[in-house]
N, C-alpha and C positions, 0 to 999 in steps of 0.2 A: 427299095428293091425287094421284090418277095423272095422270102429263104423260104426254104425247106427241110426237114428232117428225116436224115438217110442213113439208115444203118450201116455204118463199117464194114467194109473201107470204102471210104469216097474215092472217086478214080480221080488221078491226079493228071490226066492229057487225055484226047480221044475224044470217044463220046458216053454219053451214059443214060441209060433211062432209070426216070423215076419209077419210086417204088409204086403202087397203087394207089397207095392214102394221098400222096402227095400228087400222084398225078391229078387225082379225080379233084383233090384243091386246088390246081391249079387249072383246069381246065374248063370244069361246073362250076367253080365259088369264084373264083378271082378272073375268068376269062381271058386267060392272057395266049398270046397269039404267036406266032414264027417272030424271031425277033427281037422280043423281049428280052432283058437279063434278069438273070435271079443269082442266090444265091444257096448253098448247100452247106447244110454240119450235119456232122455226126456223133455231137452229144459229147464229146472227148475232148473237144477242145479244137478241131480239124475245121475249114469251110474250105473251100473252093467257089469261084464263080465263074459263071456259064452264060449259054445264048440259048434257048427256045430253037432248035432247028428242025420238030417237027412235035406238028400236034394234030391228034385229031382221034376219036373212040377213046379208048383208054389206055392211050400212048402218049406219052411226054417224053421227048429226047433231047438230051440238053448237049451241045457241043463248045466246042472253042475255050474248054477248060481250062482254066486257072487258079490254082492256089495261090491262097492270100488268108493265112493264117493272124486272127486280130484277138487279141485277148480282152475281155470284158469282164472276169472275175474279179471279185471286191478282194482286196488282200485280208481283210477279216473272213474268216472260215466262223461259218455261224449253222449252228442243227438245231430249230426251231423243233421243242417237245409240243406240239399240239393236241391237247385234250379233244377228243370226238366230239363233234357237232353234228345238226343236219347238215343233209349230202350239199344243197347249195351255199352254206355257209361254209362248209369243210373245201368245197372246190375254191372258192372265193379265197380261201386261206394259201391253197396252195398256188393257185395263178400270181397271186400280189407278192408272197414270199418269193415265187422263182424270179419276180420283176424286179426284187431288192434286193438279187444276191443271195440267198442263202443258199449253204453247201450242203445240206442234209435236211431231211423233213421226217421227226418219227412221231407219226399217230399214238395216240397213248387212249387206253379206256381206263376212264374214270369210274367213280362212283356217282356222280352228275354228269356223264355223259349224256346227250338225250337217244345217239345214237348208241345200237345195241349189232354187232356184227358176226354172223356167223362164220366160222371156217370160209363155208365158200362164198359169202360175201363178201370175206374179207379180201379175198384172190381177187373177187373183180374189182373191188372198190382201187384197192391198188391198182391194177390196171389202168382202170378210169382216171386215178390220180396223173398217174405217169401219162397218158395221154393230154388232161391239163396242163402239165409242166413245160411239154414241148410244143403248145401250142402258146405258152406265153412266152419261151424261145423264140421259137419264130418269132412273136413281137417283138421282143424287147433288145433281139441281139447276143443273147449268149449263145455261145458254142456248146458250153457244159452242162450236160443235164442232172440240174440236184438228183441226189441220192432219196429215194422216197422207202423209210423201210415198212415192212408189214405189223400194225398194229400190234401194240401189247399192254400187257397191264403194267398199271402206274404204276403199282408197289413191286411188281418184280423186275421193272425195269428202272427204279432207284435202287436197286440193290445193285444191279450192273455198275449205276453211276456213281456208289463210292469209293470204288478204286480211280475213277476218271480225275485225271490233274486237268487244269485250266481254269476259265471263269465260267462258275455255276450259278446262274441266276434263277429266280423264280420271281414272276409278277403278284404280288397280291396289294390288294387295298390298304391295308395297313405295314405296308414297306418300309423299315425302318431308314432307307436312304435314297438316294435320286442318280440315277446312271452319273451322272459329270463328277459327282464324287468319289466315284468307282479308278483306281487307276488303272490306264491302259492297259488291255489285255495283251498277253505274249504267245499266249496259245489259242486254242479254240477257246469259243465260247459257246455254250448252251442254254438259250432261254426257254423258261417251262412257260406255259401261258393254260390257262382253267377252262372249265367247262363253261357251258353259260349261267350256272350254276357256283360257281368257282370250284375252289378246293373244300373238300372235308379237313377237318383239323385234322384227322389222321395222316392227309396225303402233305397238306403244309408241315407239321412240322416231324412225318418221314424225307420230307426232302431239306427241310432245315440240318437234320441229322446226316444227312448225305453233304454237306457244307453247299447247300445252294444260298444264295446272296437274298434277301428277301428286299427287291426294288417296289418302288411305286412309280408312276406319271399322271405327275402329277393329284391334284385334288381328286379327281372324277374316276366314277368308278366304270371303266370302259367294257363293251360286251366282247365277248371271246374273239373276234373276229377283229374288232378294233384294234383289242391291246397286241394280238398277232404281227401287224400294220405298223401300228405305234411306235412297238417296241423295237422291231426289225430295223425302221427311219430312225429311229434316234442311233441305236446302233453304230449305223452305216454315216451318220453324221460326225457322230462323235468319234470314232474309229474307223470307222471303214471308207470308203471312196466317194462319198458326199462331202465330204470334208476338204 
């Protein structure tokens, strides 16, 4: 069934028309006709499902409303720290993360970042991101749209992270241990993951001093984007709702 994503409040009887973005997807991109059913969230956790009872220009009105609230959150709360990549590797990052669950996405610049982001790029790249997230929503079935925060620097955002309680991971190649060894987390977790470049010794072992867990997966040494992926599945295997 095609969802859609509807800013707050969804209406919960009646009728209601889509917002633009969604209308012009459904109307241009997916062709769907009087009749059809879809569905609606609004990012909180909310959907309702509906009928198509008119389309046509850039009008979509959807009636015969019904809520039918379904929860698809992993019980693992997980905040993927992601090192800055290029823009299609960084979207890649965040579409696959929003597909495994995670509750939070904070971009970090490194010192191997390749990406380099100004003020106001940074505004749009967010943007853009948050636009990725709730189009792999729509795919994948969540209601709740991760939290995606605005870029920051690695080392003044370990300084935040040594007051933070829970499990503090950080992926490097030389990991002194393998996640199944790890005991179940009680609280969040937060996995750091590197540039394509990895970490500076400075940035490893400031986040070793912030009590981050230093893992490996394995042998191989995976590209930023990979270990992102990797790490998030085994995660979500081992603790979270693959399991």
């Amino acid at each position: 069934m095609p969802r859609f994503y509807c800013p707050p409040p969804l209406p919960t009887s009646g009728t209601f028309e889509l917002p633009p973005d969604a209308a012009h997807h459904a109307s241009r991109v997916l062709r769907l006709h009087e009749g059809n059913s879809v569905e609606i969230f609004d990012g909180n956790g909310n959907e309702c499902h509906g009928v198509i009872t008119e389309i046509g220009g850039k009008r979509v009105v959807i009636g015969e409303i019904t809520s039918g609230n379904v929860s698809r959150e992993s019980p693992l709360q997980v905040t993927l720290a992601q090192a800055l990549s290029s823009s299609e590797k960084m979207d890649w990052v965040v579409q696959k993360a929003t597909e495994l669950g995670v509750a939070e996405i904070q971009p970090l610049d490194t010192e191997r970042s390749v990406a380099r982001l100004t003020a106001e790029r940074a505004a749009k790249r967010l943007e853009h991101w948050r636009q990725v997230a709730i189009s792999a929503c729509e795919q994948c079935g969540r209601n709740v749209l991760p939290t995606i925060h605005a870029p920051l620097d690695i080392m003044a955002w370990l300084q935040h992270m040594k007051a933070l309680s829970g499990t503090k991971l950080i992926l490097l190649p030389q990991g002194a241990t393998s996640l199944h060894r790890l005991e179940k987390p009680q609280e969040k977790v937060v996995l750091l993951i590197g540039a394509e470049g990895g970490f500076t010794k400075a940035e490893s072992d400031s986040a070793l001093r912030c009590d981050f867990n230093p893992i490996r997966l394995g042998a191989r040494v995976l590209r930023t984007e990979t270990a992102a992926v990797a790490g998030l599945a085994a995660l979500q295997t081992l603790w979270g709702d693959f399991s």
